[in-house]
TIKOL-960346 format. One line per 2 residues: number of its first residue (from 1); their letters; for each residue x, y, z of C-alpha. Coordinates in steps of 0.25 Angstrom, whole numbers, always signed. Layout:
# TIKOL-960346
NUM> A> X,Y,Z ~ ...
This chain:
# TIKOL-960346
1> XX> +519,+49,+713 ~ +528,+39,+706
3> XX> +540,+35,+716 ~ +550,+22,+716
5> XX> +551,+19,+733 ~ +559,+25,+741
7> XX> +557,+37,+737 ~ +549,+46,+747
9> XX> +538,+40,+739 ~ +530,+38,+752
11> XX> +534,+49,+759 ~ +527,+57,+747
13> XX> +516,+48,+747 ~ +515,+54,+762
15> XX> +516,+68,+760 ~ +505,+68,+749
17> XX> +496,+59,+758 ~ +499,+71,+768
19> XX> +489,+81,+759 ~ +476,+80,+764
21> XX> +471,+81,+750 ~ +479,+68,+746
23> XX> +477,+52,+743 ~ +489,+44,+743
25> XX> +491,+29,+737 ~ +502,+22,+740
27> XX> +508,+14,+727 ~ +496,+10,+721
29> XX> +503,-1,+711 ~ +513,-7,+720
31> XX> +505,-21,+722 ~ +501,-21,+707
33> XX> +517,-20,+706 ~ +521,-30,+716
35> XX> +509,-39,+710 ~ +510,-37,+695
37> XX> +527,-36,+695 ~ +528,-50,+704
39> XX> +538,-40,+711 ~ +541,-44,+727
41> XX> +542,-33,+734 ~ +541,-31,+751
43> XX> +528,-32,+756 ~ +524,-37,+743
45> XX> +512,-47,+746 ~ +504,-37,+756
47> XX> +506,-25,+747 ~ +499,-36,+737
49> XX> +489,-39,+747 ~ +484,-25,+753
51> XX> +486,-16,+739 ~ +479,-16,+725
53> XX> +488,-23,+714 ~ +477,-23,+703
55> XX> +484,-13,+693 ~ +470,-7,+686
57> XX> +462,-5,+701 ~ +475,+3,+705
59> XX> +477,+12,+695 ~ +460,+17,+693
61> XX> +464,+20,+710 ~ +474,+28,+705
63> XX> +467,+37,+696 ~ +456,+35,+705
65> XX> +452,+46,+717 ~ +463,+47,+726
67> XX> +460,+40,+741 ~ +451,+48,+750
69> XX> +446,+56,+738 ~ +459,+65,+740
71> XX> +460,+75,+730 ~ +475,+71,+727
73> XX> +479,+57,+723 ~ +493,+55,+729
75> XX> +498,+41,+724 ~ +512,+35,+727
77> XX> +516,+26,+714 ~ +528,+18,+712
79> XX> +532,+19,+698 ~ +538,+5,+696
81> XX> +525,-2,+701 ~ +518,+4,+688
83> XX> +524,-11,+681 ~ +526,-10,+666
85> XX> +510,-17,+664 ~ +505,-7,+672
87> XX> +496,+4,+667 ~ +502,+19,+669
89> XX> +493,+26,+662 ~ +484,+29,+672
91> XX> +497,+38,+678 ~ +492,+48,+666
93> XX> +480,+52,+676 ~ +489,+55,+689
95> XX> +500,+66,+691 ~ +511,+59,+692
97> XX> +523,+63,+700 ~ +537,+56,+701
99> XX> +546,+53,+713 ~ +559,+52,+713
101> XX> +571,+50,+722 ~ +585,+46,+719
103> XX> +587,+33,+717 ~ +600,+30,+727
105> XX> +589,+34,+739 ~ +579,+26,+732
107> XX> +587,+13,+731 ~ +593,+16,+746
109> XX> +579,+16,+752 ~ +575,+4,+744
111> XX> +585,-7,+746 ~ +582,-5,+760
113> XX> +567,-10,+759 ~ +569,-19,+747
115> XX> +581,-26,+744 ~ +589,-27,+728
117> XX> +578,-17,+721 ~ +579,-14,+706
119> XX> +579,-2,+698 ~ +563,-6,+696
121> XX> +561,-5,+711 ~ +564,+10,+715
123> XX> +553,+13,+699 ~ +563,+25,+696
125> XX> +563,+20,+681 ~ +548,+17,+682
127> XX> +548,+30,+689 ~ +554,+38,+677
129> XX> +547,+29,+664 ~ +533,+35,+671
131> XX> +538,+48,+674 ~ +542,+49,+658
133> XX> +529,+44,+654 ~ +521,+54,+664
135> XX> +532,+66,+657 ~ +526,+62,+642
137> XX> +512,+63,+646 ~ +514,+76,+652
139> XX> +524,+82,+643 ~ +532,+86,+655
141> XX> +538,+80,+666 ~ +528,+76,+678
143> XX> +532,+80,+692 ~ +546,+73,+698
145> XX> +549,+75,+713 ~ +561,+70,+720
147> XX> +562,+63,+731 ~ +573,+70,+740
149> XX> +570,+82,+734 ~ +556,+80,+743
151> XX> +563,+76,+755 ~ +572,+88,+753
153> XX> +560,+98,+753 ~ +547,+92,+753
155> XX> +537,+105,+754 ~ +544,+111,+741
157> XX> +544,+97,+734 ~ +530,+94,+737
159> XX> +526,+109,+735 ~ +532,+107,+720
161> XX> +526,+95,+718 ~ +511,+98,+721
163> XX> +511,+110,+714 ~ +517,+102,+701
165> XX> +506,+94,+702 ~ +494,+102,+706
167> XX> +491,+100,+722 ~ +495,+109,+732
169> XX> +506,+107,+741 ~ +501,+103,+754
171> XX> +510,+106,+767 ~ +505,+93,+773
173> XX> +513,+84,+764 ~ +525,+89,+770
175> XX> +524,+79,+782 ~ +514,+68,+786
177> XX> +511,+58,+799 ~ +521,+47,+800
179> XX> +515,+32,+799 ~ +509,+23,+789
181> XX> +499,+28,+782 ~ +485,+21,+776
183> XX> +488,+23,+760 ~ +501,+17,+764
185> XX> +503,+4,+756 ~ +507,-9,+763
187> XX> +521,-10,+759 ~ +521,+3,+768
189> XX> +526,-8,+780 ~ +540,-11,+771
191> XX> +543,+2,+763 ~ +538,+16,+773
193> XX> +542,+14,+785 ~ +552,+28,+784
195> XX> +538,+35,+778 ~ +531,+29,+790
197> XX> +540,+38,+800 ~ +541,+49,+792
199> XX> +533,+63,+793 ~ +538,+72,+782
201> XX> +547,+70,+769 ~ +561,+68,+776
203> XX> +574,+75,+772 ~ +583,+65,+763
205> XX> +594,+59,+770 ~ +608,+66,+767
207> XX> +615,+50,+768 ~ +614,+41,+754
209> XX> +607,+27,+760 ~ +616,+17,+758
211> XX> +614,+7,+745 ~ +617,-5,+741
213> XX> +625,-5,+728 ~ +613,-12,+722
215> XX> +604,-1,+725 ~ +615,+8,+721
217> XX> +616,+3,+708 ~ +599,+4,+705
219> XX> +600,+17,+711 ~ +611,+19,+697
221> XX> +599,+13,+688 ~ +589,+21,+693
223> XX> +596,+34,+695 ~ +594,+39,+680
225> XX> +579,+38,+680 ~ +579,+46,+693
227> XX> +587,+56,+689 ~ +578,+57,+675
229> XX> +567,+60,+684 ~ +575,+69,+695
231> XX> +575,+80,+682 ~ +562,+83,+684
233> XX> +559,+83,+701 ~ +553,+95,+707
């Protein structure tokens, strides 16, 4: 699953860790990213500490058995932590599913738990260049959902996306316990505490967050790869 954050990227990661049939990873790549960009991000020197950065050992756990010996490898991905030296050829292996969410809500969420992002940050152009390369390989367009289109009506979502991509739908990913939970990586103490509380995909909130004309003017930027993506969501 490739997501930018804040994007009910972790509340998916729930539901799917709901099945009983189901491993769950939580960003992979992110220490590789902090490490191999030099980028500073919250938390930044105990998600080095506690999490794999070596680029080569993460992707073989990737295409490797899934935690448990669960049948279905659920793995939440960040697609601008795949940094331009990075391999992504191992992605041809994986189904690959692409998250998406408007990029007014993304950049709202974001400012307030990082200040002055940029377009990099929130991945939707990262998002979109491996989307396109996924679309050549299969000679069609690989499977899109919307993020407020889940949280409008979850069990139809989820139902449609299962079956896009061979699993069957399983009532249980409809709600979960609230809490941490033990895949959740470190940085979970900074960016989940809403996730933490929750039980079930939420409706979307009928008010616009408040923005800063500075995340107003990224979510501009990033608006035309989201909408180049939105034409395909289930």
């Amino acid at each position: 699953m490739w997501s930018g954050p804040r994007n009910l990227s972790t509340a998916m990661m729930r539901s799917f860790g709901a099945r009983a049939d189901c491993g769950v990873w939580d960003e992979p790549f992110y220490a590789a990213y902090l490490k191999e960009g030099r980028i500073d991000h919250p938390m930044r020197e105990a998600v080095l500490a506690a999490h794999e950065r070596d680029v080569g050992k993460i992707i073989a756990a990737c295409l490797g058995p899934a935690p448990g010996g669960a049948p279905v490898f659920y793995q939440k991905h960040m697609p601008h932590h795949m940094l331009a030296g990075f391999d992504v050829s191992w992605i041809d292996r994986c189904t690959n599913v692409f998250l998406i969410r408007d990029p007014a809500l993304v950049l709202a969420s974001y400012e307030a738990k990082r200040e002055r992002p940029n377009l990099l940050d929130i991945g939707v152009q990262r998002q979109q260049e491996l989307f396109e390369m996924e679309a050549e390989r299969l000679g069609t367009a690989p499977a899109v959902l919307d993020a407020t289109k889940v949280a409008e009506a979850p069990e139809r979502c989820l139902t449609a996306l299962c079956e896009r991509i061979g699993i069957a739908f399983d009532p249980a990913m409809l709600s979960w316990p609230p809490g941490p939970k033990p895949e959740d990586g470190v940085w979970a103490a900074h960016w989940y505490g809403a996730v933490e509380n929750s039980t079930g995909f939420a409706p979307p909130k009928a008010e616009r967050a408040l923005m800063t004309d500075h995340a107003k003017r990224l979510a501009d930027s990033a608006r035309p790869f989201y909408e180049a993506l939105s034409r395909h969501a289930i």
